[in-house]
Every structure is written in structure tokens, then in C-alpha cells.
C-alpha positions as CSV (number, residue, x, y, z in Angstrom):
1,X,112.8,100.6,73.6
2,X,112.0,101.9,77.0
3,X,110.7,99.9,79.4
4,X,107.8,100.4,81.6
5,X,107.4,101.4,85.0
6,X,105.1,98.7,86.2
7,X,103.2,98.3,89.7
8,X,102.4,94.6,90.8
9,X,101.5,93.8,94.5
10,X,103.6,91.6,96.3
11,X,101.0,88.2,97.8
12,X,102.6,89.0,101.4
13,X,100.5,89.3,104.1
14,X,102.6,90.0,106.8
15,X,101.7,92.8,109.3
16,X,98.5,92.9,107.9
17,X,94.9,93.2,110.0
18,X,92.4,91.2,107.8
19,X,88.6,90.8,108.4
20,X,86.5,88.1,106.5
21,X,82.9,88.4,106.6
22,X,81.0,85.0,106.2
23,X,77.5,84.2,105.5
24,X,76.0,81.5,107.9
25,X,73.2,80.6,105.3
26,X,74.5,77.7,103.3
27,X,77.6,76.8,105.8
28,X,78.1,73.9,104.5
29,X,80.0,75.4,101.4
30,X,81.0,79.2,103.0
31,X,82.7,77.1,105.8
32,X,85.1,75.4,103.0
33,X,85.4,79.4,101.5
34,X,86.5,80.5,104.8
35,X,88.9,77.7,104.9
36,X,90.7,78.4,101.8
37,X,91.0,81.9,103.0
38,X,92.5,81.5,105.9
39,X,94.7,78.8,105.1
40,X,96.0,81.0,101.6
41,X,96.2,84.3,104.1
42,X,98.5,82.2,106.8
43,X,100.3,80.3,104.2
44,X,101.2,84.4,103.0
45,X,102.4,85.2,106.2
46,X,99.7,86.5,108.2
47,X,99.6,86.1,111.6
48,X,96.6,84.2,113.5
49,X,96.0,87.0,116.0
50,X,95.8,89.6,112.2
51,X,92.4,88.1,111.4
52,X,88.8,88.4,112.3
53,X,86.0,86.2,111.6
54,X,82.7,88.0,111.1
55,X,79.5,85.8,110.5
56,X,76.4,87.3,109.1
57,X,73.0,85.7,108.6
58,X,72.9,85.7,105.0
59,X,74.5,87.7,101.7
60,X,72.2,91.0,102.0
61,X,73.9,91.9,105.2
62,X,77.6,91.0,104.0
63,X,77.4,94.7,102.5
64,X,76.5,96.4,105.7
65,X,78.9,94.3,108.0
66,X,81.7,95.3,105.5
67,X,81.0,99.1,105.6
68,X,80.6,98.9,109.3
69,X,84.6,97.0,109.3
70,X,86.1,99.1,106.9
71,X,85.0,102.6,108.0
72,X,86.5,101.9,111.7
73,X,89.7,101.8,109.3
74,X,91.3,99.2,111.7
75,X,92.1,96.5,109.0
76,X,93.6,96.7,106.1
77,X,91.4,94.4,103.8
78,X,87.8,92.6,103.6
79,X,86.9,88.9,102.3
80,X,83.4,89.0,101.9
81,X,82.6,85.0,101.4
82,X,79.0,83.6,100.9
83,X,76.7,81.5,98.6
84,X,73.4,82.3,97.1
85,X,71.8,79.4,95.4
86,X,69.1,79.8,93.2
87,X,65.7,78.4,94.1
88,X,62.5,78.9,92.1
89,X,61.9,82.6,92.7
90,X,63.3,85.6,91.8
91,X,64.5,85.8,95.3
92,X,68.2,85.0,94.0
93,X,68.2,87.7,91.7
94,X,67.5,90.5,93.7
95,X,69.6,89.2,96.7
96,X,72.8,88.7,94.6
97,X,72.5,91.8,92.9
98,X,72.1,93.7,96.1
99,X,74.9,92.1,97.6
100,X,77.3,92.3,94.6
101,X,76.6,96.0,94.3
102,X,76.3,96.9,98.3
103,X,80.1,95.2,98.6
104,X,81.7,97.4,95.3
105,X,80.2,100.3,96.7
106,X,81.6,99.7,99.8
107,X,84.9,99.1,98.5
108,X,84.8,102.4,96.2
109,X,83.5,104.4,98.9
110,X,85.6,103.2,101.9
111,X,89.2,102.9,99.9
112,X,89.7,99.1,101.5
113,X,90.1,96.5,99.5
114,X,87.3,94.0,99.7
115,X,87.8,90.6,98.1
116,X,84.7,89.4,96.2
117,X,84.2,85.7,97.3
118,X,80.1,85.1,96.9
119,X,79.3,82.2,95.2
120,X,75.9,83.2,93.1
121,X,75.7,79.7,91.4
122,X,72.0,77.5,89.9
123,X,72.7,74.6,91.8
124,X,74.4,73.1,94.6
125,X,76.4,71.4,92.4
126,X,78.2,74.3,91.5
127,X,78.8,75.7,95.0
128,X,80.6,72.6,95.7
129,X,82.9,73.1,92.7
130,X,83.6,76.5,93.2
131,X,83.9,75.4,97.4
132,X,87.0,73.4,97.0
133,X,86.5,70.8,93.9
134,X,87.1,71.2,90.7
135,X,86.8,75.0,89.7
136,X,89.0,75.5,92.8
137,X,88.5,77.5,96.0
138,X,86.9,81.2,95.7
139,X,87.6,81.6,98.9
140,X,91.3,81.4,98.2
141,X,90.5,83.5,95.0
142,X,89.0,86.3,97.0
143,X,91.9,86.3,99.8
144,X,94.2,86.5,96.8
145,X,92.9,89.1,95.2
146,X,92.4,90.9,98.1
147,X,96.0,90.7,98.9
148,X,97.4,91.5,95.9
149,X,95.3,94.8,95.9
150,X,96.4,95.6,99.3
151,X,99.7,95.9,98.4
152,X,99.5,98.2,94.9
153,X,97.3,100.7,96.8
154,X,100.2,100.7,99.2
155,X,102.5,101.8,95.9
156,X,100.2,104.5,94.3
């Protein structure tokens, strides 16, 4: 049987120029994403001086900021990292579904790889999980994923 050519990327960051893009609305979790980002992205081999902190009021402008980031084409990857927790409007809906969209389309239209770390949970609860508890750290997850894409663009 033949085998199969097979493109994987490599989870090394070195000589990489990284941006993440925080919310400051809910801190108290997106400062434990942010974290787990940087911390994954060093422990890669990224260097201190590679990275960019970005902080935006709230998940509706993470879209923008990233567009504005990627299309000066000086970094090589996004984290986009918030959390949008549901209250008792439909405020949540519309604002995660924005975001969620404005980030993807930024990604497909810009050719940078943007790692997806917002947090659209029902309570604070499950921000907290997804922050660094028990479902692990999404901010780690994003950085990751991020990463890894990063490097099999870099073999296409």
C-alpha cells in the first residue's frame, strides 16, 4: 500500500511575531486566557520581544482590532481571547455572533491565522472552567491552534 503524503505543523514558535487581542470586559477570566497563551507560546519557543498585547473594550471590537493587525502583515498569527457571558437579553446573542463571524472573516479574508479563544458561555461558572479549571485553558487552546496552523500554511 502506498503511503500518504501528510502535512502536520510543527507547535514551534520560534521566529515568530505573534499578536493577542484581549477583551478588557470580564478581566477577571480573559486575564487567566491571556495567561495560558503566553505561557503555551513561550514554553514553544517564542521569544518575549515576538509578542504583542492588544486590549480592546469588549468582544465586538476583537474583529476590527484583528483586521487592523493582520492587514499591516507584520505578525505572523492572531489570538483573539475574550468572554461573553450571557445575561438576560438577547444582547449575548447578537454580540457573540458578530464577533465569531467578524474574526473568521477576518482570518479568511487576511490569510493570518487567527486562533479562536472567546469564551461565549451561560454562566460564570463556565468561564471559570474553560479559564484555567476543569475544561482546561482556551487560551492555551487558541495559541495552539493558532500555531499549529501557522506552520502548515507555511508547507502549502
Amino acid at each position: 500500500m502506498n503511503s500518504v503524503t501528510t502535512i502536520a505543523g510543527q507547535l514551534d514558535a520560534r521566529g515568530l511575531k505573534i499578536a493577542i487581542v484581549a477583551t478588557r470586559f470580564n478581566d477577571f477570566i480573559v486575564d487567566r486566557l491571556v495567561g495560558g497563551a503566553v505561557d503555551y507560546l513561550e514554553r514553544h519557543g517564542l521569544d518575549r520581544d515576538s509578542l504583542i498585547l492588544v486590549r480592546v473594550p469588549g468582544a465586538f471590537e476583537l474583529p476590527l482590532v484583528c483586521r487592523k493587525l493582520a492587514a499591516a502583515h507584520a505578525y505572523n498569527g492572531i489570538v483573539a481571547l475574550g468572554a461573553v457571558i450571557r445575561g438576560a437579553t438577547p444582547h449575548f446573542d447578537y454580540v457573540c455572533a458578530e464577533a465569531s463571524k467578524g474574526i473568521a472573516q477576518t482570518m479568511l479574508d487576511s490569510g493570518t491565522p487567527i486562533g479562536f479563544g472567546l469564551l461565549t458561555c451561560d454562566s460564570i461558572e463556565q468561564a471559570i472552567e474553560r479559564a484555567g479549571s476543569k475544561a482546561g485553558n482556551k487560551g492555551v487552546e487558541a495559541a495552539a491552534a493558532m500555531l499549529e496552523t501557522i506552520r502548515v500554511l507555511e508547507q502549502l
